[in-house]
N, C-alpha and C positions, 0 to 999 in steps of 0.2 A: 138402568135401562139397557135394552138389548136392541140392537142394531141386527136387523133381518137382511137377506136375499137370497133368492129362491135358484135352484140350482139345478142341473142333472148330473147323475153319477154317466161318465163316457168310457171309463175304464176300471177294471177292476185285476190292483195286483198282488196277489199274496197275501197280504194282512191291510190293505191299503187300498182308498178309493181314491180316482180320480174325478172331482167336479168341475165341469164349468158352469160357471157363476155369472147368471144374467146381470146384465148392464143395467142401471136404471134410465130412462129414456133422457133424463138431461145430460147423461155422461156425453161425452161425443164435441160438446159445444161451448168448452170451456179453452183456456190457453193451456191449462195440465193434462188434457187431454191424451198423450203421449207415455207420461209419465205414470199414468193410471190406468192405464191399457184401455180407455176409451172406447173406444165404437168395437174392440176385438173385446171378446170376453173372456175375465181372468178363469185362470183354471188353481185349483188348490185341493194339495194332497191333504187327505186324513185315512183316522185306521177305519179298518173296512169293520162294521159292525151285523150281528148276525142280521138275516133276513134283505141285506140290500142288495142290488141287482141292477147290470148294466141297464140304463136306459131310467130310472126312478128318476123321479123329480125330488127332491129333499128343500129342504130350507135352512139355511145354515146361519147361527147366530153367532154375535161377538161384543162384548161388555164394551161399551159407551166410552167407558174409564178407560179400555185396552185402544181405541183406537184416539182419544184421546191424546194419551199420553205417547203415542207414537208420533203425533201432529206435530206435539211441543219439542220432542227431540229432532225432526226431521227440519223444522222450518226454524221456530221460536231461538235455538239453541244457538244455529250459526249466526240469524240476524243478530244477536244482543252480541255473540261473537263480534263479530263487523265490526256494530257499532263502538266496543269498549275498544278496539283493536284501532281502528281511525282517532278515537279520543285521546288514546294514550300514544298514538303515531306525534298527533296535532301539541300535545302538551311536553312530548320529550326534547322539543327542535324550538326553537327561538326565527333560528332563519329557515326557509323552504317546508315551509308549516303544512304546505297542503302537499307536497311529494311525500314528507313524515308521514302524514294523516290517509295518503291512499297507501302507503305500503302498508303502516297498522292497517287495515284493513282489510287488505288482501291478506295479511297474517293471520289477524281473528278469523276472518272467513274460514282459512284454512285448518285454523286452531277447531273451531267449532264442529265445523264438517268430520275431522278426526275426531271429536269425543263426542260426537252425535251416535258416530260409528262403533264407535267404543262402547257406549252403553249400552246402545242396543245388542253390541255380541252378548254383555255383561247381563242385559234384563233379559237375556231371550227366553231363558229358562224359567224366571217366573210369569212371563209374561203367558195369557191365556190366548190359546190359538181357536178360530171357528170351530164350532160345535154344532153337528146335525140336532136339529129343533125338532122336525119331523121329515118323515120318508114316506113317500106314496109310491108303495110299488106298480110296476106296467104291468106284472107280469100277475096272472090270473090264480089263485093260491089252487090246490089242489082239489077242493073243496067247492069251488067254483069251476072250476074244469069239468067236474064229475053234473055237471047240470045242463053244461052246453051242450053234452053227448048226447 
């Protein structure tokens, strides 16, 4: 399944288009908010392909499974982190089990965050980046020019 949002090309450079990518109206009102560029709308570079032109509206897709799997490395990776990190804090100490159990913690945290990181530098390259779905251009083809005259 293909994950949609509708976009405008704002800049066009060399081989390379610049979109930004409409918010869907619940973005804005959540606590990640921030982290997901919320109420500002993200902007993402791709290659510029023939016939587009500043100002198009396009629609940009991204496999289900791609943003998936980014979910589980960004969130799912460090939480289980955490937790085996506090478990194995709490099971290596006899006395002061829960100072044990928050530094494991704080270590898997950090353990996970680092190879959350790691893998994604590692998948970046297979992983599949948005791809223009469709392109509506503004701009009137020459064919339609020659009728307004």
């Amino acid at each position: 399944m293909m994950l949609e949002r509708s976009g405008k090309i704002i800049a066009i450079h060399a081989d390379r288009i610049e979109v930004k990518v409409d918010t869907p109206s619940a973005c804005g009102h959540c606590g990640s908010r921030q982290s997901c560029h919320g109420t500002d709308p993200a902007r993402v570079t791709l290659p510029l392909e023939p016939g587009m032109h500043t100002g198009d509206a396009i629609t940009l897709g991204m496999e289900e499974s791609t943003v998936n799997l980014s979910a589980l490395l960004a969130y799912l990776l460090p939480a289980l982190s955490l937790i085996a990190g506090a478990w194995l804090g709490d099971s290596l100490s006899a006395k002061d089990a829960d100072l044990f159990a928050i530094v494991g913690a704080a270590l898997g945290l950090c353990i996970g965050v680092a190879a959350a990181w790691c893998l994604s530098k590692l998948l970046r390259h297979t992983q599949q980046f948005p791809v223009v779905n469709s392109c509506a251009s503004q701009i009137p083809s020459t064919h339609q020019q020659s009728h307004l005259s």
